[in-house]
PyMOL Python script that loads the backbone (N, CA, C, O; Angstrom):
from pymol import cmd

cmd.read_pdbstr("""\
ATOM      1  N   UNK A   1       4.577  31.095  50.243  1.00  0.00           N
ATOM      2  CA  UNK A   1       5.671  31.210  51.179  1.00  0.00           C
ATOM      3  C   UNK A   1       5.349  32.338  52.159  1.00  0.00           C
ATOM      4  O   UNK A   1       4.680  33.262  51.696  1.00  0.00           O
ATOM      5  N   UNK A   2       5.674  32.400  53.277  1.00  0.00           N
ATOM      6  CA  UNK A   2       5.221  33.282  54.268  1.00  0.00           C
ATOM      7  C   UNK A   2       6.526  33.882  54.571  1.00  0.00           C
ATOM      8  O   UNK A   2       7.601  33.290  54.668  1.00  0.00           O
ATOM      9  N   UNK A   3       6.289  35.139  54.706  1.00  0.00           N
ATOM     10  CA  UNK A   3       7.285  36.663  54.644  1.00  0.00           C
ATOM     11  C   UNK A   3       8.525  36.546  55.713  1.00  0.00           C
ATOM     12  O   UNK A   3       9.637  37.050  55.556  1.00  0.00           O
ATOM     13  N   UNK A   4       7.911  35.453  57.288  1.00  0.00           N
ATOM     14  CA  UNK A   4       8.517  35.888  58.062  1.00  0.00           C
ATOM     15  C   UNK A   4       9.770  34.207  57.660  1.00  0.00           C
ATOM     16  O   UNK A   4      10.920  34.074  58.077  1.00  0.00           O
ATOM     17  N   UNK A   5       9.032  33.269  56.824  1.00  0.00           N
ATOM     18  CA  UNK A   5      10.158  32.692  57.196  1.00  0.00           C
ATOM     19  C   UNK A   5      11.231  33.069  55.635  1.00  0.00           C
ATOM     20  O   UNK A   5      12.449  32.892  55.605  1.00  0.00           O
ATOM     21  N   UNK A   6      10.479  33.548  54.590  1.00  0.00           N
ATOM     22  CA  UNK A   6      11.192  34.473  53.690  1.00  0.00           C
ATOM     23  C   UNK A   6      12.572  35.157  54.273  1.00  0.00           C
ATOM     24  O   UNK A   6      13.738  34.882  53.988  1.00  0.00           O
ATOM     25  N   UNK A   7      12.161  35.934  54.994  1.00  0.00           N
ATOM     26  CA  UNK A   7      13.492  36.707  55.807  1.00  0.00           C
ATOM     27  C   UNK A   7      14.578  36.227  56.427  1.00  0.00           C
ATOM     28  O   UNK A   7      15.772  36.515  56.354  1.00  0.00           O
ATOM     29  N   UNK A   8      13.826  35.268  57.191  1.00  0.00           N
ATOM     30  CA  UNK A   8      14.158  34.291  58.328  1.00  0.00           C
ATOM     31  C   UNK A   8      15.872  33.277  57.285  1.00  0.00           C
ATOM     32  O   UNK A   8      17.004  32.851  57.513  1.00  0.00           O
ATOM     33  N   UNK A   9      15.177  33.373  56.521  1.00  0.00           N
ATOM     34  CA  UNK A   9      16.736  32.557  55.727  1.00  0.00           C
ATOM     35  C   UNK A   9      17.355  33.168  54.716  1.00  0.00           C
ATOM     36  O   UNK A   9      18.262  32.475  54.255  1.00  0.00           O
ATOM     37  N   UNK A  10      17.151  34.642  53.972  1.00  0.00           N
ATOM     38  CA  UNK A  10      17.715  35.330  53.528  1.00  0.00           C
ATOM     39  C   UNK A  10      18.647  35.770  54.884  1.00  0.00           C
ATOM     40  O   UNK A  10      19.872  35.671  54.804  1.00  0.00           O
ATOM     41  N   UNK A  11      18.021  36.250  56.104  1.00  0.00           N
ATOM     42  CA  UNK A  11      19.367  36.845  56.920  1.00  0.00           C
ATOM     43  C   UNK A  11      20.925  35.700  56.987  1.00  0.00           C
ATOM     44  O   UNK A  11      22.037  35.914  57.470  1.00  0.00           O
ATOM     45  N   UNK A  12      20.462  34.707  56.403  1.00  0.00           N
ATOM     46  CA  UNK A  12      21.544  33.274  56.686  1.00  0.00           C
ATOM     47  C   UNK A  12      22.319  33.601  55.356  1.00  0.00           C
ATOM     48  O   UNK A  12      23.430  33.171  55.665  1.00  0.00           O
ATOM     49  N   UNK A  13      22.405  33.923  54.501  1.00  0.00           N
ATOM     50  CA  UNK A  13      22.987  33.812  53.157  1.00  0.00           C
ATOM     51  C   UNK A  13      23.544  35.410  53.163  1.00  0.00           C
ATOM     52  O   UNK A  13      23.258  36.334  53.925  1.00  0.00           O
ATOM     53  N   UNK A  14      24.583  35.348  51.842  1.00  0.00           N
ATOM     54  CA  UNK A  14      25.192  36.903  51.634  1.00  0.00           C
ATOM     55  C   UNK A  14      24.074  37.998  51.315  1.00  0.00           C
ATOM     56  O   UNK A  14      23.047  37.565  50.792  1.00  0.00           O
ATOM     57  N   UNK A  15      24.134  38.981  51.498  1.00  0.00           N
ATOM     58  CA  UNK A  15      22.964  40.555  51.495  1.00  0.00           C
ATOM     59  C   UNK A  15      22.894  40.593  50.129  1.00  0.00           C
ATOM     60  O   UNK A  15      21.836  40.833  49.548  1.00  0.00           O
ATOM     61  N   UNK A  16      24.223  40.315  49.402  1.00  0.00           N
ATOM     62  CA  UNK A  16      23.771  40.313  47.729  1.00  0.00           C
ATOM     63  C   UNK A  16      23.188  39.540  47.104  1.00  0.00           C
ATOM     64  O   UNK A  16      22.900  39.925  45.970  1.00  0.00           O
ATOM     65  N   UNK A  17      22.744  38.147  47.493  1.00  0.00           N
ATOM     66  CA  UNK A  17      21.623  37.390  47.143  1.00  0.00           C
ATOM     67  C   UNK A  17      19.964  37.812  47.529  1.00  0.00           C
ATOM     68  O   UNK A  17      18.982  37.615  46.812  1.00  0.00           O
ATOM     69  N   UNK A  18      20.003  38.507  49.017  1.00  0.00           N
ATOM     70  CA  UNK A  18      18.774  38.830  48.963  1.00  0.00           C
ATOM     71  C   UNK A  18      18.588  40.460  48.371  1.00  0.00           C
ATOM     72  O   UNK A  18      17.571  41.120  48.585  1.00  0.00           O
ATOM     73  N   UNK A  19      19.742  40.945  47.611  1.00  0.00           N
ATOM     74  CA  UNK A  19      19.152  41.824  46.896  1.00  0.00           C
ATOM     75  C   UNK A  19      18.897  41.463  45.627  1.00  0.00           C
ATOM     76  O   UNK A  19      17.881  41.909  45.095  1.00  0.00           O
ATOM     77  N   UNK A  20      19.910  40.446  44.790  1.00  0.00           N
ATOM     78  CA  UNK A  20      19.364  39.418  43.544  1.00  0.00           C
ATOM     79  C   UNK A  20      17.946  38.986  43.808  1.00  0.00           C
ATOM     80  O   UNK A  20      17.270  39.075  42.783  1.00  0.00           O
ATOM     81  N   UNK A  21      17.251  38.528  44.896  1.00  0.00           N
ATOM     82  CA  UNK A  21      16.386  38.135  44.957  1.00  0.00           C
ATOM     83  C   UNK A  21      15.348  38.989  45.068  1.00  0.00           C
ATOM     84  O   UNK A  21      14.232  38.777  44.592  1.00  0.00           O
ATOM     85  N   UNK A  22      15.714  40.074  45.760  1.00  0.00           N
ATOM     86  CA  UNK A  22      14.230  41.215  46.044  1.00  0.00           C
ATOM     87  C   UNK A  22      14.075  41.948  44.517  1.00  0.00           C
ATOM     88  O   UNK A  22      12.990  42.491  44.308  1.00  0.00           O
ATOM     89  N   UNK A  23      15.007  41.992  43.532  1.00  0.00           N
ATOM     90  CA  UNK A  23      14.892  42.492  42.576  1.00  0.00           C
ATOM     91  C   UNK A  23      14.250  41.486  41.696  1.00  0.00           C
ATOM     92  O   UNK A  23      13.585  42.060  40.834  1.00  0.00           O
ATOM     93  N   UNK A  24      14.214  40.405  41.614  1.00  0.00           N
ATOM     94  CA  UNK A  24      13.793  39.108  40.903  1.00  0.00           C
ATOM     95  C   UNK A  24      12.576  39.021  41.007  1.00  0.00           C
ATOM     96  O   UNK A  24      11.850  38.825  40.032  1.00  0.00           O
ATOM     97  N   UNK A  25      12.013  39.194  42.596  1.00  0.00           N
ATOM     98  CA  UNK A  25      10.648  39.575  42.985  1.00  0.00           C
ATOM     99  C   UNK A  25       9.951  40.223  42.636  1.00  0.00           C
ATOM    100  O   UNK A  25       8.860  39.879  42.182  1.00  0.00           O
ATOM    101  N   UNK A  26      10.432  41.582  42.756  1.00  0.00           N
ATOM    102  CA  UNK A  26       9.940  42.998  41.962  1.00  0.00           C
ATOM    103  C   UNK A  26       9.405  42.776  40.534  1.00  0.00           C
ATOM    104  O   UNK A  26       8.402  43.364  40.128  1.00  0.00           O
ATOM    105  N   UNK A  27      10.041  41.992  39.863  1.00  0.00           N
ATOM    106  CA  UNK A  27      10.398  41.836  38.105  1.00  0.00           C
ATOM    107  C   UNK A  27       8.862  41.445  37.968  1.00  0.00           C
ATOM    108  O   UNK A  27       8.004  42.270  37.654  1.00  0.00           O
ATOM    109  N   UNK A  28       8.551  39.855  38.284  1.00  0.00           N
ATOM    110  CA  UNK A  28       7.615  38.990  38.553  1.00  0.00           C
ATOM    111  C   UNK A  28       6.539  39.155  39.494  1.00  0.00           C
ATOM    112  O   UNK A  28       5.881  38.202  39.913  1.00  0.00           O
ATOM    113  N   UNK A  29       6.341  40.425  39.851  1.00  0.00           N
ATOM    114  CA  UNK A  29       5.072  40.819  40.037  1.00  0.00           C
ATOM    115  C   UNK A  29       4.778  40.538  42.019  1.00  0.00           C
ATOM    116  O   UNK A  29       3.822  40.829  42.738  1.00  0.00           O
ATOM    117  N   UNK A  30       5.753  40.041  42.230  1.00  0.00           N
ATOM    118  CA  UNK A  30       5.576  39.844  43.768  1.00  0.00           C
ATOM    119  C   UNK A  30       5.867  40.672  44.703  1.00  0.00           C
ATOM    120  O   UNK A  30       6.294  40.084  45.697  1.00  0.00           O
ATOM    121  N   UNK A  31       5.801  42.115  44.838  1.00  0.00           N
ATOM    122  CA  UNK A  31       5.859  42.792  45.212  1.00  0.00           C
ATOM    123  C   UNK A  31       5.971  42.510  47.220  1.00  0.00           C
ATOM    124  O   UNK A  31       6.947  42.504  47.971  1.00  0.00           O
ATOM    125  N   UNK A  32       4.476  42.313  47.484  1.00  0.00           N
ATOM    126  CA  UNK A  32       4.631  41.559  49.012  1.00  0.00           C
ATOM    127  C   UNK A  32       5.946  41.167  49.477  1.00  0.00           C
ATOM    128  O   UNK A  32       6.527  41.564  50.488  1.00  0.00           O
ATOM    129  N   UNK A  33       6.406  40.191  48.456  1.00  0.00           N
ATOM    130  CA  UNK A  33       7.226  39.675  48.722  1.00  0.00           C
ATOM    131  C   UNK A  33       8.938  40.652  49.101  1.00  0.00           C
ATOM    132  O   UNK A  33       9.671  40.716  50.088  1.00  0.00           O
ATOM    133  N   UNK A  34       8.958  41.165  47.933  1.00  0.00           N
ATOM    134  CA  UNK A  34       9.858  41.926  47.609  1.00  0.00           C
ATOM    135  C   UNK A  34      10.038  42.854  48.751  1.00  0.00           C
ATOM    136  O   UNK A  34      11.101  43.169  49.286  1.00  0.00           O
ATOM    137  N   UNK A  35       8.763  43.269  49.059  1.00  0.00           N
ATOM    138  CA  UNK A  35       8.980  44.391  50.088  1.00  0.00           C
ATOM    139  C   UNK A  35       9.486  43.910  51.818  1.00  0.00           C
ATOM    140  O   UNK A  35      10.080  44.712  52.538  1.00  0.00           O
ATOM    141  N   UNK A  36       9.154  42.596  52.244  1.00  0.00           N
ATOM    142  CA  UNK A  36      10.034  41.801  53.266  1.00  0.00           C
ATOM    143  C   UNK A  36      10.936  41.924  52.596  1.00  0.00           C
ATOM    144  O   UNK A  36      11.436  42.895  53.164  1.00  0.00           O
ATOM    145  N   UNK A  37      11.675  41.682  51.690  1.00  0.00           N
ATOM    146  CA  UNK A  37      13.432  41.631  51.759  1.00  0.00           C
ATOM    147  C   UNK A  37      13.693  42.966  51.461  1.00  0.00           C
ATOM    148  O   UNK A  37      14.917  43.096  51.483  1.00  0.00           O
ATOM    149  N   UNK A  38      13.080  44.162  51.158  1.00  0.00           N
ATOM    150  CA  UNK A  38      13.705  45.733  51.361  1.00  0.00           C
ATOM    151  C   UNK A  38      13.810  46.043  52.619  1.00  0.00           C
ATOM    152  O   UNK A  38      14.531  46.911  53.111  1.00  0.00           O
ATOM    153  N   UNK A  39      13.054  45.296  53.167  1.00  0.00           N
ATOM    154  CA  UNK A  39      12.773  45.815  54.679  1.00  0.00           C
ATOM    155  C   UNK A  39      14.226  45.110  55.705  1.00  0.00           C
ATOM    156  O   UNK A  39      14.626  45.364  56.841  1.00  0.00           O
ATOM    157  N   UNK A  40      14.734  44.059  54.533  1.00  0.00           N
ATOM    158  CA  UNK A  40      15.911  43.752  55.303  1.00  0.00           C
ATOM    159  C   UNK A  40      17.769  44.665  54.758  1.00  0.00           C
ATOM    160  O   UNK A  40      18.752  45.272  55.182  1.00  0.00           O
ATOM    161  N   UNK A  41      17.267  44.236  53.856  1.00  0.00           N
ATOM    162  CA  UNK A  41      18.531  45.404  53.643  1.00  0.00           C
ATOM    163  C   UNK A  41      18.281  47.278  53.688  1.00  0.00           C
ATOM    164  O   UNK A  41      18.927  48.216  53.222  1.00  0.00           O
ATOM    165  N   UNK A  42      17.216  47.191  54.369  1.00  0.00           N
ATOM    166  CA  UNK A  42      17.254  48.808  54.608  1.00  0.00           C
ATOM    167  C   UNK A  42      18.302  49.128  56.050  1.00  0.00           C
ATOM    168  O   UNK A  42      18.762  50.224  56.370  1.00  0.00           O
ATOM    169  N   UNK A  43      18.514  47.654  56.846  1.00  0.00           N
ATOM    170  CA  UNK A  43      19.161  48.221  57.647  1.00  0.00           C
ATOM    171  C   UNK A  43      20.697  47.817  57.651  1.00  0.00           C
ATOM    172  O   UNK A  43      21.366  47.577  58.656  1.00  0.00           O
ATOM    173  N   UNK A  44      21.025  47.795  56.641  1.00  0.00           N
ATOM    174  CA  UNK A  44      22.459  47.463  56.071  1.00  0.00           C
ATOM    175  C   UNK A  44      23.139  48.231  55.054  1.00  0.00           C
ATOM    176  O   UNK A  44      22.446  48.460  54.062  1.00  0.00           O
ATOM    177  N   UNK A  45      24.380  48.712  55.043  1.00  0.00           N
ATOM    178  CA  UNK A  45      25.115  49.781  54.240  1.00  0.00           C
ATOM    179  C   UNK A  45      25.409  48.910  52.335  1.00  0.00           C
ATOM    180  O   UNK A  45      26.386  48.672  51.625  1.00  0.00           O
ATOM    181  N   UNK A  46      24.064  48.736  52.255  1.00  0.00           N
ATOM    182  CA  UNK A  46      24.635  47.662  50.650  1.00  0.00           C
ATOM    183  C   UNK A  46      25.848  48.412  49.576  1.00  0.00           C
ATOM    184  O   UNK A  46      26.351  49.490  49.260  1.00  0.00           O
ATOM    185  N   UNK A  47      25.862  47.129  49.343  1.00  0.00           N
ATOM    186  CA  UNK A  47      26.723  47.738  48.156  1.00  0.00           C
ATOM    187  C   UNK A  47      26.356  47.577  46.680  1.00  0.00           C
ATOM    188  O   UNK A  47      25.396  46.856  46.407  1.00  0.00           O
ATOM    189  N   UNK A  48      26.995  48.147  45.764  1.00  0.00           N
ATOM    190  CA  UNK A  48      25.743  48.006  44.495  1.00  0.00           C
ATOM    191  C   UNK A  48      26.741  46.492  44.259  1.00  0.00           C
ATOM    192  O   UNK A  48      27.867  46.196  44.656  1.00  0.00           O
ATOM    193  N   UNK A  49      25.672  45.716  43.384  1.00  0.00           N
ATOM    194  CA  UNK A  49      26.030  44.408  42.851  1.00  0.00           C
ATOM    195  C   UNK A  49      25.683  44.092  41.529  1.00  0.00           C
ATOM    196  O   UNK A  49      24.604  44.436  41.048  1.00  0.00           O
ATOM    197  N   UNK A  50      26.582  43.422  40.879  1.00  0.00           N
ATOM    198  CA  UNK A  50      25.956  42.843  39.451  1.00  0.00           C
ATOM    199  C   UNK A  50      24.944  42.270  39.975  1.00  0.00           C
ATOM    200  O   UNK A  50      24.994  42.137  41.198  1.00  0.00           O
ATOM    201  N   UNK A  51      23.655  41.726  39.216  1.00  0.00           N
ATOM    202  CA  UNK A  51      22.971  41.036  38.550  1.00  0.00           C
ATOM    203  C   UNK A  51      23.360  39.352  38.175  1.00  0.00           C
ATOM    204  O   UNK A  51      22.890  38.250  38.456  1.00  0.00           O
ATOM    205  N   UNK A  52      24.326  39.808  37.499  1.00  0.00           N
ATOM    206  CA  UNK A  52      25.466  38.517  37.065  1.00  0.00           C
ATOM    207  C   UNK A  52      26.631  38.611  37.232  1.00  0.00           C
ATOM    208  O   UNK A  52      27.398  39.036  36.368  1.00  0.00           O
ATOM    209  N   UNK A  53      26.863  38.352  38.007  1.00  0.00           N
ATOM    210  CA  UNK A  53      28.568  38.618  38.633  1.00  0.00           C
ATOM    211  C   UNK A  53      29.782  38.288  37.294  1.00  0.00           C
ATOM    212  O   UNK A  53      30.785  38.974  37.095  1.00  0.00           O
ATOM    213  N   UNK A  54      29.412  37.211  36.588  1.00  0.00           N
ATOM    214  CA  UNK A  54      30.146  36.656  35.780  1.00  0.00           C
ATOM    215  C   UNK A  54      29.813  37.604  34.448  1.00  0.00           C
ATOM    216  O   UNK A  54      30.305  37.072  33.452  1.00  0.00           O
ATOM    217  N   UNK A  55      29.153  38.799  34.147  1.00  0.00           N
ATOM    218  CA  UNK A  55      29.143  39.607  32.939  1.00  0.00           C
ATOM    219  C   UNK A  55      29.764  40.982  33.422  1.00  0.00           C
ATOM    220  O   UNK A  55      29.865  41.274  34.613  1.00  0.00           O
ATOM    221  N   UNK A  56      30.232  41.921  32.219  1.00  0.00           N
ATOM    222  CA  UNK A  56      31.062  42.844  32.553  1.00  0.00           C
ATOM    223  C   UNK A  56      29.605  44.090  32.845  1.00  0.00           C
ATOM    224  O   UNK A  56      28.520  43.959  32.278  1.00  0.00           O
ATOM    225  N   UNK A  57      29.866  45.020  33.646  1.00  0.00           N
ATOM    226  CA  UNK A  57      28.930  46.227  34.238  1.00  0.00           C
ATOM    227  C   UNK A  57      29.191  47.367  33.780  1.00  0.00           C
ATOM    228  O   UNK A  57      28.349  48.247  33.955  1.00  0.00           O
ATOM    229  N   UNK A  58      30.234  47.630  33.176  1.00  0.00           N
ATOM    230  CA  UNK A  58      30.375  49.175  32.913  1.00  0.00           C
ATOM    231  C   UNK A  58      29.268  49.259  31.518  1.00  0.00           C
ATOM    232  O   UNK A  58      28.964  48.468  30.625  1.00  0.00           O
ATOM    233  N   UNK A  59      28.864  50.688  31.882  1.00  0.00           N
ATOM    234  CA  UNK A  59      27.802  50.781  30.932  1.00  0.00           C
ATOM    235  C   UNK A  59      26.551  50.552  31.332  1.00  0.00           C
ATOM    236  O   UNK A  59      25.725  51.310  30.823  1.00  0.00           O
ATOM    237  N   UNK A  60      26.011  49.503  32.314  1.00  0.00           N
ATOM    238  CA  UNK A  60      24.636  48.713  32.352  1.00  0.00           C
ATOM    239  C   UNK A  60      23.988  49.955  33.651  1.00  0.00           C
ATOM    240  O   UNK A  60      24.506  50.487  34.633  1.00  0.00           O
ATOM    241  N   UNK A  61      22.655  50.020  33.026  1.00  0.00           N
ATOM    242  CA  UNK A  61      22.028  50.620  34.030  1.00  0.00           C
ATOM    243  C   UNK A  61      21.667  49.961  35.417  1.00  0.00           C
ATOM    244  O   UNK A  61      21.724  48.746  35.609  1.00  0.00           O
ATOM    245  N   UNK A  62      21.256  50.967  36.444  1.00  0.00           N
ATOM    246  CA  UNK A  62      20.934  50.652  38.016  1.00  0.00           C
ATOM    247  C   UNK A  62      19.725  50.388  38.623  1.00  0.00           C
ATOM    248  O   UNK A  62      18.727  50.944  38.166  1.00  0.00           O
ATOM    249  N   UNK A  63      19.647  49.813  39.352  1.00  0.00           N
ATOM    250  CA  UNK A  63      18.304  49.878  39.780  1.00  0.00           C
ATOM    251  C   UNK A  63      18.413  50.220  41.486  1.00  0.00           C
ATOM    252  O   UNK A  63      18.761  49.467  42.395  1.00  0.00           O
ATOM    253  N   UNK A  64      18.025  51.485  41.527  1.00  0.00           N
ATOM    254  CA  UNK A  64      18.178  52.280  43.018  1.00  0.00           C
ATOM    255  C   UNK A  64      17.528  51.454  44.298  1.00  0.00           C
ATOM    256  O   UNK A  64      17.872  51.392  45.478  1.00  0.00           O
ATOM    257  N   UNK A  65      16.490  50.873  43.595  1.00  0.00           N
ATOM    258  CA  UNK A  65      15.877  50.358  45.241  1.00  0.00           C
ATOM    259  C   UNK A  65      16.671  49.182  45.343  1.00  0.00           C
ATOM    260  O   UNK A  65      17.169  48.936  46.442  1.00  0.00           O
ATOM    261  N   UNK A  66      16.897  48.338  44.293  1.00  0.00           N
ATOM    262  CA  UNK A  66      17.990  47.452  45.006  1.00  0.00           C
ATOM    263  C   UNK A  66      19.112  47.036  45.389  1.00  0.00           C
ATOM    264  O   UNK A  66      19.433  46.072  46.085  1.00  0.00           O
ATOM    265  N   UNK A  67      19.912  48.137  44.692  1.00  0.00           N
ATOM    266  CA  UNK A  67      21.050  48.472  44.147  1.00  0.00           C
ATOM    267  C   UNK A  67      21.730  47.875  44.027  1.00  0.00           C
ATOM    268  O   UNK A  67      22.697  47.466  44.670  1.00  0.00           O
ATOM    269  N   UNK A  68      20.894  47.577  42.269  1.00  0.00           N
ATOM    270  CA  UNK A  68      21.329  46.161  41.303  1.00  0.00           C
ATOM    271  C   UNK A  68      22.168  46.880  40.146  1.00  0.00           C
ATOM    272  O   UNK A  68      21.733  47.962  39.750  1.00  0.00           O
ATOM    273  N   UNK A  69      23.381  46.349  39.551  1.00  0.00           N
ATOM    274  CA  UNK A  69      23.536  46.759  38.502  1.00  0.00           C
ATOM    275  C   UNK A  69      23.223  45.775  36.945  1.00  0.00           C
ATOM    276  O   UNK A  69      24.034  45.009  36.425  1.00  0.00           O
ATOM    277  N   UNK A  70      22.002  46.045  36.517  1.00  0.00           N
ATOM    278  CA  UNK A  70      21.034  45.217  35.581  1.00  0.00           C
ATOM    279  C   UNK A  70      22.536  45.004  34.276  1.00  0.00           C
ATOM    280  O   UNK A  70      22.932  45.932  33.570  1.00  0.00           O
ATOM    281  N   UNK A  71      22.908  44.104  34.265  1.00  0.00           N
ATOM    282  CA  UNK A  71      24.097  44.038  33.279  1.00  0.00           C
ATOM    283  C   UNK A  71      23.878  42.494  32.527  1.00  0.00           C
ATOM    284  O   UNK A  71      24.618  41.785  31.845  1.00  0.00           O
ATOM    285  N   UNK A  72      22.444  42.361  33.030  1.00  0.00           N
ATOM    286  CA  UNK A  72      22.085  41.026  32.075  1.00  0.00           C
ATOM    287  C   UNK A  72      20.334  41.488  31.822  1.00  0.00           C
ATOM    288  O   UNK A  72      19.968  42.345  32.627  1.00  0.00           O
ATOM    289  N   UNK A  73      19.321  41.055  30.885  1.00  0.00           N
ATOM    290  CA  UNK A  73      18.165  40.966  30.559  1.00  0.00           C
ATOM    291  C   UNK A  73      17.558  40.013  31.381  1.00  0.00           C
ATOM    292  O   UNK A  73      18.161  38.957  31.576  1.00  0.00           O
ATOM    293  N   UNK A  74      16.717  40.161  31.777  1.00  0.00           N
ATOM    294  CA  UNK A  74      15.647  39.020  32.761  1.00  0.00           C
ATOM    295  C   UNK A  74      14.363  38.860  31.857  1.00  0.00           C
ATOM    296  O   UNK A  74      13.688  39.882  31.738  1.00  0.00           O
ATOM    297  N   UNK A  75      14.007  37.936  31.324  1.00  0.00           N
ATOM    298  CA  UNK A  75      12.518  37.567  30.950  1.00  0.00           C
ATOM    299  C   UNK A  75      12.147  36.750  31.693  1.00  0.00           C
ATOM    300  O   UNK A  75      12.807  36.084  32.492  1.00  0.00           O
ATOM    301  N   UNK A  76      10.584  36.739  31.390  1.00  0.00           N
ATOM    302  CA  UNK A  76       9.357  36.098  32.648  1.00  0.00           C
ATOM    303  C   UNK A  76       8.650  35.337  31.256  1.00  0.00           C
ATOM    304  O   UNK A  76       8.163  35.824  30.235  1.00  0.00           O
ATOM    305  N   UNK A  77       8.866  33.634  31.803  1.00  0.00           N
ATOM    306  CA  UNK A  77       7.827  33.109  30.731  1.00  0.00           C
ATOM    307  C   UNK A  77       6.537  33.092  31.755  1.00  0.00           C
ATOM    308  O   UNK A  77       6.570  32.731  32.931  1.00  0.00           O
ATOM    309  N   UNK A  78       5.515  33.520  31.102  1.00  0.00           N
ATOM    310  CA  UNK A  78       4.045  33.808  31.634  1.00  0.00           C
ATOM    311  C   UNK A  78       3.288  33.326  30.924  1.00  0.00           C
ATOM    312  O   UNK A  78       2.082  33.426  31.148  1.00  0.00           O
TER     313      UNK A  78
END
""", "prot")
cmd.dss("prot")
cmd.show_as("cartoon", "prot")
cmd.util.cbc("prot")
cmd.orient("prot")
């Protein structure tokens, strides 16, 4: 997938999906990737977000660069 059209349709959808997603990236080793969608919410006032909207957050740790609140486990079958 190429970066610019990566962006190109994250700017179309809510900022908290392409931070679900730049963090998803990160996880799985795609870094490249990941780093086009930091580069898009760097110029936006985010707000922190579940992970899983539908699980409870108090308690669950953060993740600063995306400002995810990790309130579910992610595994990578590899």
């Amino acid at each position: 997938m190429k970066e610019e059209l990566l962006v190109r349709e994250t700017r179309r959808n809510p900022l908290a999906w392409c931070q679900r997603l730049g963090y998803m990236l990160s996880l799985v080793g795609a870094g490249k990737m990941a780093a086009c969608l930091e580069s898009v919410i760097e110029k936006h006032n985010v707000f922190r977000v579940a992970l899983a909207p539908w699980e409870k957050t108090a308690g669950a740790p953060r993740d600063r660069r995306w400002n995810i609140i990790e309130n579910v486990s992610v595994e990578a079958d590899t």
